[in-house]
C-alpha positions in Angstrom: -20.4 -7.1 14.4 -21.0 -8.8 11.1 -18.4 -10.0 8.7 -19.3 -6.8 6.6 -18.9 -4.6 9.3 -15.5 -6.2 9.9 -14.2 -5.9 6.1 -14.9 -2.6 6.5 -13.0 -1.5 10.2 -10.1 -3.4 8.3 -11.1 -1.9 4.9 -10.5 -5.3 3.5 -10.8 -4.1 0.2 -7.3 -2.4 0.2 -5.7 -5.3 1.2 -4.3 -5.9 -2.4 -1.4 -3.3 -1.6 0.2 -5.8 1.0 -0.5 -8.4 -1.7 1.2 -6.9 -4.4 3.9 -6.0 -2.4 4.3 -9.8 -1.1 3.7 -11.2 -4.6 6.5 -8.9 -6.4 8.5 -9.2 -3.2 8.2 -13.3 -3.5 8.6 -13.1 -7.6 11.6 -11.1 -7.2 13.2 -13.8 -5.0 12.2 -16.6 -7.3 13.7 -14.9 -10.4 17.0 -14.2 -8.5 17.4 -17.8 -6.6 14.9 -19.4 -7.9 13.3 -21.1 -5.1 11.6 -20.1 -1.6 10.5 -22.1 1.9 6.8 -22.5 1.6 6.1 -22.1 5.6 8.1 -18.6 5.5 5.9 -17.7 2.6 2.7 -18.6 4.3 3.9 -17.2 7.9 4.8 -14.1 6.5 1.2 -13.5 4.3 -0.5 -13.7 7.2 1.8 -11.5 8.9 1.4 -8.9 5.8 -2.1 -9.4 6.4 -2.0 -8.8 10.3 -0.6 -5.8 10.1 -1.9 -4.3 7.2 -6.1 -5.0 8.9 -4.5 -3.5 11.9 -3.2 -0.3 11.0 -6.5 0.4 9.0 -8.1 -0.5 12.0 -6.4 1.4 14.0 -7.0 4.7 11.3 -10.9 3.6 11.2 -10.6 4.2 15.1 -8.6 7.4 15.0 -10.2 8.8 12.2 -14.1 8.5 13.7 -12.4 9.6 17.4 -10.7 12.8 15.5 -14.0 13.1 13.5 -12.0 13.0 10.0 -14.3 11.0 8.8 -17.5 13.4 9.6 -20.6 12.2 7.7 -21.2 15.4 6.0 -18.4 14.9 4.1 -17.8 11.1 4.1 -20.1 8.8 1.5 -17.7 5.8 2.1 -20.3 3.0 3.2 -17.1 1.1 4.2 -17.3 3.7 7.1 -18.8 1.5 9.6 -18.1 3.6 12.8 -19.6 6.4 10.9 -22.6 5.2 9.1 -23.7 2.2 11.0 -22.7 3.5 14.5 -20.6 0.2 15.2 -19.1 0.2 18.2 -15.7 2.8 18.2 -14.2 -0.5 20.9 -14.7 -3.1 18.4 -12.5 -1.2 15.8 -9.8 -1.0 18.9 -10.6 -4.2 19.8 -9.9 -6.2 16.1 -6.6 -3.9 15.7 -5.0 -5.3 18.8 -5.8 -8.7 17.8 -4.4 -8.4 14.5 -1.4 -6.7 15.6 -1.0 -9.2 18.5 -1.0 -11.8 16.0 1.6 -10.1 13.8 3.8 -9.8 16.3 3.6 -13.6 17.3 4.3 -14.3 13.5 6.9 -11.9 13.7 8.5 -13.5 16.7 8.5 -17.0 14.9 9.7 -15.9 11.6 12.8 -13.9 13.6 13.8 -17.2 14.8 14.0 -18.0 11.1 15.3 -15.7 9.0 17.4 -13.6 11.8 16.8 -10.8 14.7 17.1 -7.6 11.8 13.8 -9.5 11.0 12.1 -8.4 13.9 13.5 -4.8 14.1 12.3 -4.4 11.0 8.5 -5.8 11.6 8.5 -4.0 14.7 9.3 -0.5 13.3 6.2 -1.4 10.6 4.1 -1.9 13.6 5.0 1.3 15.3 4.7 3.4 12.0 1.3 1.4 11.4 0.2 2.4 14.9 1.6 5.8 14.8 -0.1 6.5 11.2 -3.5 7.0 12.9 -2.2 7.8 16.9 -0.4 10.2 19.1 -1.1 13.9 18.9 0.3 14.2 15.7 -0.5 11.5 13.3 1.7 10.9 10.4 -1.4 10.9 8.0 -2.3 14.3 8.6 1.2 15.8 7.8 2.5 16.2 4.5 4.4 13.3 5.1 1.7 10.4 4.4 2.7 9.8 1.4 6.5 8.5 2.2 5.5 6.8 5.3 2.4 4.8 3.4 4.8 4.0 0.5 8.3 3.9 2.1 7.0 1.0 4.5 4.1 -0.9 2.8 6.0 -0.3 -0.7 10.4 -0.7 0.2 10.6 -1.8 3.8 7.8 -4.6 3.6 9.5 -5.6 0.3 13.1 -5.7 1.6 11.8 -7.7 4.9 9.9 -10.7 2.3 13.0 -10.7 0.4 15.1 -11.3 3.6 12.8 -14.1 5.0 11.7 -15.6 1.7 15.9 -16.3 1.1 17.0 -13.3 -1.2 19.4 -10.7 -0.3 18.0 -7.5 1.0 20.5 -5.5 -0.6 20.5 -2.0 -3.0 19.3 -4.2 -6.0 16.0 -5.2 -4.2 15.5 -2.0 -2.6 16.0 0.0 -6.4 13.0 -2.9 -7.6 11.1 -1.7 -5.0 10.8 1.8 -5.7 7.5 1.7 -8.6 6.1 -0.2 -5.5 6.8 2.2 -3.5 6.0 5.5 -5.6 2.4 3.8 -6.5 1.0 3.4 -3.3 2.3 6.6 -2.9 -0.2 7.6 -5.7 -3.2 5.7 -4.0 -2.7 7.6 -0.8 -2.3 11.3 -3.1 -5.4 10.3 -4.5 -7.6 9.6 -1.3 -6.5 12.6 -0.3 -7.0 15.0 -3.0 -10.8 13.4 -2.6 -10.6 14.4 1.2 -9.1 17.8 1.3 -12.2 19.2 2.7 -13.1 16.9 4.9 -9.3 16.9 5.8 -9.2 20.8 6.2 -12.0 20.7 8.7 -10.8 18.6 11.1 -7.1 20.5 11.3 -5.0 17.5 9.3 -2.5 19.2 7.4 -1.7 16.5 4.2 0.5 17.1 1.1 -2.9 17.5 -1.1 -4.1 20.7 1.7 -0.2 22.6 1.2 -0.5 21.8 -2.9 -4.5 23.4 -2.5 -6.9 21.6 -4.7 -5.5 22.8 -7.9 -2.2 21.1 -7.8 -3.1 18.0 -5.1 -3.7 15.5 -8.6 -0.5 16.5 -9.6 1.3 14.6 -6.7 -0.3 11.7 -8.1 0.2 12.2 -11.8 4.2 12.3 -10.4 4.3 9.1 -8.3 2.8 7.7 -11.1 5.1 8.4 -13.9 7.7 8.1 -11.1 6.9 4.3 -10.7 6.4 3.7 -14.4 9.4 5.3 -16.2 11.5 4.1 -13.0 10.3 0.2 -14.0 11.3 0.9 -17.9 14.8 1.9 -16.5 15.2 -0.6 -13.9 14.7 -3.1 -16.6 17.3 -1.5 -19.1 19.2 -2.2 -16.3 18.9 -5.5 -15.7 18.0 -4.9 -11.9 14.4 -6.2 -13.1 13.5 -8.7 -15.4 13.6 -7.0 -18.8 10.6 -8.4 -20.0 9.0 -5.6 -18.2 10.2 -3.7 -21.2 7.1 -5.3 -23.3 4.6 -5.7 -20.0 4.5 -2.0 -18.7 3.8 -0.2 -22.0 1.0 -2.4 -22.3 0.0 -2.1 -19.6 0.4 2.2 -19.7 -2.6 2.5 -22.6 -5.4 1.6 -19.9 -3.7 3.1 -17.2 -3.9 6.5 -19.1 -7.4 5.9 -20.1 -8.4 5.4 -16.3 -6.0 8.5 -14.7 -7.9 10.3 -17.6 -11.5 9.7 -16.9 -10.4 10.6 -12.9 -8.9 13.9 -13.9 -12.3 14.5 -16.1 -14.3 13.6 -12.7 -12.5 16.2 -10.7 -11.1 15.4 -6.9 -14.0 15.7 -4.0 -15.4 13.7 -1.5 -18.3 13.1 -3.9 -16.3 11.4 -6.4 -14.2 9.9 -4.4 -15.8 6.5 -4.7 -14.7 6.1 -8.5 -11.9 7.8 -7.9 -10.1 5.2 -5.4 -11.4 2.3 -8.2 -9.6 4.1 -10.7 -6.5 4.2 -8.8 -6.8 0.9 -7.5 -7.5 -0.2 -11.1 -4.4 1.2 -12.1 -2.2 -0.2 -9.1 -3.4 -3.7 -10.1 -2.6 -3.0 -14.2 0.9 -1.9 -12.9 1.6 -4.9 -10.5 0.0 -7.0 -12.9 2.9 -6.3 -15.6 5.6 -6.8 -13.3 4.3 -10.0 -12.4 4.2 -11.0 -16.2 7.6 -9.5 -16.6 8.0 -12.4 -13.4 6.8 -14.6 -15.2 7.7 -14.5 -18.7 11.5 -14.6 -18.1 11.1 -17.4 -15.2 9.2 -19.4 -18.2 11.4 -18.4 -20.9 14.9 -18.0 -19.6 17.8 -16.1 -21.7 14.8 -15.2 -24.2 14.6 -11.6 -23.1 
């Protein structure tokens, strides 16, 4: 198995959801005590990281054993199992490593930060593994949406902010939330893309009970969900209210991207410009709260 094949059991690519989350989730902290252990940090990236390959592992696995991803709807390259015929135990075998290591992590950083700490990790590895697994996999109900978003968006976020010295408490889980609702978006939108596919394989998603008419409108929702809810989280003062100046700026693009997707139409065939756009616009949005970060650590009492 080649590094290639490997970024793309793991879809490697898509790690930049775990990132943002740890970056806000580390930004957050700084901006509210103003310092954080550097050894926590780096434990718990890799951590983030561990899980995260593992679970999309673990759905490379399920999905090719399920035949979700069939090849005569699939045109992801990234689809290794599919396309290259690599071997369906390799994709089981770099899962169990990952979440083996994520669990050792895990176990280190409870000794840390406190024994919530490894509840909490170990419910993200059962809903990872669960995601893809068991006779009913959460990504195949209507429910993939809140589980993809609720853990990798709020619960990860609430479990940096515990270990990185903050207080997990209602404040952090309301800055959460545009997290939470755009991942939420990322996952509408590879689905919309896959109802077909989707259909044909008996997965029952939110974007298959909406029908491919309505499907984009789940992600036009989570969308303005996680924008609007940023503006007023920052009105506030439960985020930094620079974000007052950053997200509207960053909104123009963001239109002009959710746009050209809507002119391209939801299919398996677009579906490849369709998950940049997105992940465009998750990057424009994290981007902005990290300059909203940013500007008021740099220029304090100025906003």
């Amino acid at each position: 198995m080649t590094f290639r094949q490997f970024a793309g059991i793991v879809e490697l690519r898509t790690k930049i959801v775990s990132l943002g989350t740890y970056t806000l989730a580390a930004l957050y902290v700084l901006w509210t005590r103003s310092s954080i252990n550097l050894l926590d940090a780096a434990m718990l990236l890799a951590a983030a990281l561990a899980v995260d390959m593992g679970t999309t592992g673990f759905n490379s696995y399920f999905d090719w054993y399920r035949n979700v991803d069939d090849a005569r709807f699939n045109r992801e390259e990234g689809k290794v199992l599919v396309h290259e015929g690599v071997s369906p135990g390799a994709a089981l075998g770099v899962s169990a490593a990952c979440f083996a290591l994520a669990m050792a992590l895990g176990t280190a950083l409870a000794f840390r930060a406190g024994f919530a700490v490894l509840v909490a990790g170990g419910a993200s590895l059962l809903v990872g593994f669960l995601y893809s697994a068991g006779p009913r996999p959460l990504s195949s109900t209507a429910l993939g949406e809140l589980f993809a978003g609720g853990f990798l968006g709020t619960v990860f976020f609430l479990i940096a902010v515990r270990i990185l010295g903050g207080a997990a408490d209602w404040r952090a889980l309301l800055a959460s939330l545009p997290q939470c609702f755009c991942i939420g978006a990322i996952l509408s939108a590879n689905n919309a893309c896959d109802i077909e596919g989707d259909a044909a394989s008996g997965r029952r998603t939110l974007a298959i009970k909406l029908g491919p008419a309505l499907a984009p409108l789940a992600i036009y929702v989570q969308l303005a969900a996680a924008w609007c809810a940023g503006l007023g989280l920052a009105a506030a003062g439960i985020a930094p209210r620079a974000l007052a100046l950053t997200l509207p700026v960053a909104a123009l693009p963001a239109f002009l991207t959710l746009a050209a997707m809507r002119e391209r139409g939801y299919s398996h065939l677009t579906k490849g410009p369709t998950m940049g756009g997105i992940s465009r616009i998750f990057i424009l949005m994290d981007a902005a709260w990290v300059l909203g970060y940013l500007l008021e650590l740099a220029l304090p009492g100025v906003f």
